[in-house]
N, C-alpha and C positions, 0 to 999 in steps of 0.2 A: 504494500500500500504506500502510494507516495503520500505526503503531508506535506512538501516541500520542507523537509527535514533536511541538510546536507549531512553524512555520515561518511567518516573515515574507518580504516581499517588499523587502527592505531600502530603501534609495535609490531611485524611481523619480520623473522628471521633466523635464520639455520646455523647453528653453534658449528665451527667446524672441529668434529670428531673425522669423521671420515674420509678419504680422499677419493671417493665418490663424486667425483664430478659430476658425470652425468646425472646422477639421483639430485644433489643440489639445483642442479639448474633446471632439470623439470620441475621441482619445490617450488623455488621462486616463479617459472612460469605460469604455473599452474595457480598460485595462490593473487596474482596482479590481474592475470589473465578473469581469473571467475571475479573479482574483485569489480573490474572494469566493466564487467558485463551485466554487473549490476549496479552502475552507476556509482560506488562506494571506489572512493580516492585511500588509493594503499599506501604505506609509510614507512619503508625500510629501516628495518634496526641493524645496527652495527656496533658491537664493544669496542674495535678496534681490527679484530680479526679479518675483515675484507675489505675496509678502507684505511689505505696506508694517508693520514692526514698530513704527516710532516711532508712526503712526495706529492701529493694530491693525486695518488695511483691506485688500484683496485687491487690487492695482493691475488686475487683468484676472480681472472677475467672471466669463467665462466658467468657470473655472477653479473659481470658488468652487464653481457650479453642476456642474461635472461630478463633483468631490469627494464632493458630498453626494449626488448621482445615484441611488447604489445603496440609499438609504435612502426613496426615493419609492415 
């Protein structure tokens, strides 16, 4: 039901334990993607672990790539 309510998707993000690439990056795809498709603005969390801040570089580009995903 819309109300003209705007709704985000606050915190959403994959701790890296695994070097599972591919598992993370369908993750992130999959969770922006249903996200967008219902009109709810998603908002990546990060500790630290996938954005390198002092380079302003992505430590695990999969990650960069699935982000932007929903925009190809």
């Amino acid at each position: 039901m819309n109300n003209g309510m705007p709704v985000i998707l606050g915190e959403f993000g994959c701790l890296v334990h695994s070097k599972d690439s591919v598992s993370r990056h369908n993750y992130f795809e999959a969770i922006i993607k249903e996200a967008v498709s219902y009109g709810i603005c998603p908002i990546f969390w990060d500790n630290g672990e996938e954005l390198d801040r002092n380079n302003l570089t992505w430590r695990h580009p999969d990650v960069d790539e699935a982000l932007v995903s929903i925009h190809d």
